[in-house]
C-alpha positions, 0 to 999 in steps of 0.5 A, spaced: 568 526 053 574 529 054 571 536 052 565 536 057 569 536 063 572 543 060 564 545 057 560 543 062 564 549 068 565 553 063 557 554 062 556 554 069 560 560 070 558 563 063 551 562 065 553 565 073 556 571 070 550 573 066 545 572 073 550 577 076 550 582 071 542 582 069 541 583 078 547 588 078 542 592 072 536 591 076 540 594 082 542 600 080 535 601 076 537 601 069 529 598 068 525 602 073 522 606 067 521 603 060 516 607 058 520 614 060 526 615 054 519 613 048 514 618 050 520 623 051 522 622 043 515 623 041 514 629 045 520 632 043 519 639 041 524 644 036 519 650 036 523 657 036 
């Protein structure tokens, strides 16, 4: 039981964080554009 009272918070806390990262990404545009980087493979062009 005693270890609840670690866990629990330690949880709470984890969870907040991960919260904060996923936002502070979405923030900054990290997901604006997901098809962008896999067109841009295909299209990749080496000719001399």
């Amino acid at each position: 039981m005693e270890a609840l009272y670690l866990l629990v918070p330690l949880s709470i806390i984890t969870v907040g964080i991960a919260i904060w990262v996923f936002f502070g990404a979405s923030d900054s545009g990290q997901f604006d554009d997901l098809e962008g980087p896999a067109m841009r493979i295909l299209r990749d062009d080496d000719r001399a």
